[in-house]
C-alpha positions in Angstrom: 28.2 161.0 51.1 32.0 161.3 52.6 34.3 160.0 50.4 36.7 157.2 51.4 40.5 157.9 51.0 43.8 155.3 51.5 46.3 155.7 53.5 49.2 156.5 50.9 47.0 159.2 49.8 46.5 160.9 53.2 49.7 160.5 53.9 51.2 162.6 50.8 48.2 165.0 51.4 49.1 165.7 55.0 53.0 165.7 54.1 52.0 168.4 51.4 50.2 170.4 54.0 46.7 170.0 52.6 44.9 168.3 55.3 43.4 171.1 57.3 42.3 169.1 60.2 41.1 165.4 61.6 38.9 164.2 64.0 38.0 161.1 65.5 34.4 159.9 65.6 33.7 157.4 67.9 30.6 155.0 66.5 29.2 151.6 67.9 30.8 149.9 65.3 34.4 151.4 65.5 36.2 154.7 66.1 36.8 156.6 62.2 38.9 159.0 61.1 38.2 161.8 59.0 40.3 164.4 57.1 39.3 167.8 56.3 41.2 168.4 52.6 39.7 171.7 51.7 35.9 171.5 51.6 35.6 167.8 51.7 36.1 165.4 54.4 37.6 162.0 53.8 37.4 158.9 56.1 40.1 156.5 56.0 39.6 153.6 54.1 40.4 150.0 54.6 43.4 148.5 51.9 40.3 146.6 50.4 38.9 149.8 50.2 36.0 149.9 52.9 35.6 152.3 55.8 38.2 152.1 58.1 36.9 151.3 61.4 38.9 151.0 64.6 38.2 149.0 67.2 40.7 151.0 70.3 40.8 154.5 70.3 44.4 154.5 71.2 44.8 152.3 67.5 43.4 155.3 66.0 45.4 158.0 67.7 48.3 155.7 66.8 47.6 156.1 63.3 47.0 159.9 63.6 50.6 160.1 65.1 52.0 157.7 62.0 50.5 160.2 59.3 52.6 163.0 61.2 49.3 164.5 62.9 49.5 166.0 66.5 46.6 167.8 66.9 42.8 166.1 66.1 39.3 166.7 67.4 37.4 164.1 69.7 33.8 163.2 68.7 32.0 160.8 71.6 28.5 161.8 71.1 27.8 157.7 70.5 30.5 156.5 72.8 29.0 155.2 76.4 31.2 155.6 79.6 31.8 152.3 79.9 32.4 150.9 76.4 36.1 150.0 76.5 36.2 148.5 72.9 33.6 148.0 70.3 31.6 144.8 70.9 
């Protein structure tokens, strides 16, 4: 199972240069991100600390851009053509 990570945490990690890369997976029930720190891959976690899911994409690349990110791989293997936001 993918571990769950906060915000503060991926922040330092990705200001100390440990987060190898991040990607974007786009589900039916929201759009997650997930960090590559070493071996393991961590998905963003909610303040309450549940999965973080998005609802936009462009929310998601927003918070890519806050943690200092500018590069991040695309995953729409569940997205449909014309799903705009979640339902």
């Amino acid at each position: 199972m993918t571990e769950l990570i906060d915000y503060a945490t991926l922040k330092m990690l990705h200001d100390a240069g440990a987060v190898a890369a991040y990607r974007l997976v786009v589900t039916p029930q929201g759009t997650v991100l997930e960090a590559r720190i070493g071996k393991e891959t961590k998905k963003l976690a909610t303040a309450r600390g549940g999965l973080r899911q998005f609802q936009k994409l462009d929310t998601a690349a927003s918070m890519l851009v806050q943690l200092g990110a500018r590069c991040a791989d695309l995953d729409l293997q569940l997205w449909e053509p014309k799903q705009r936001e979640v339902p």
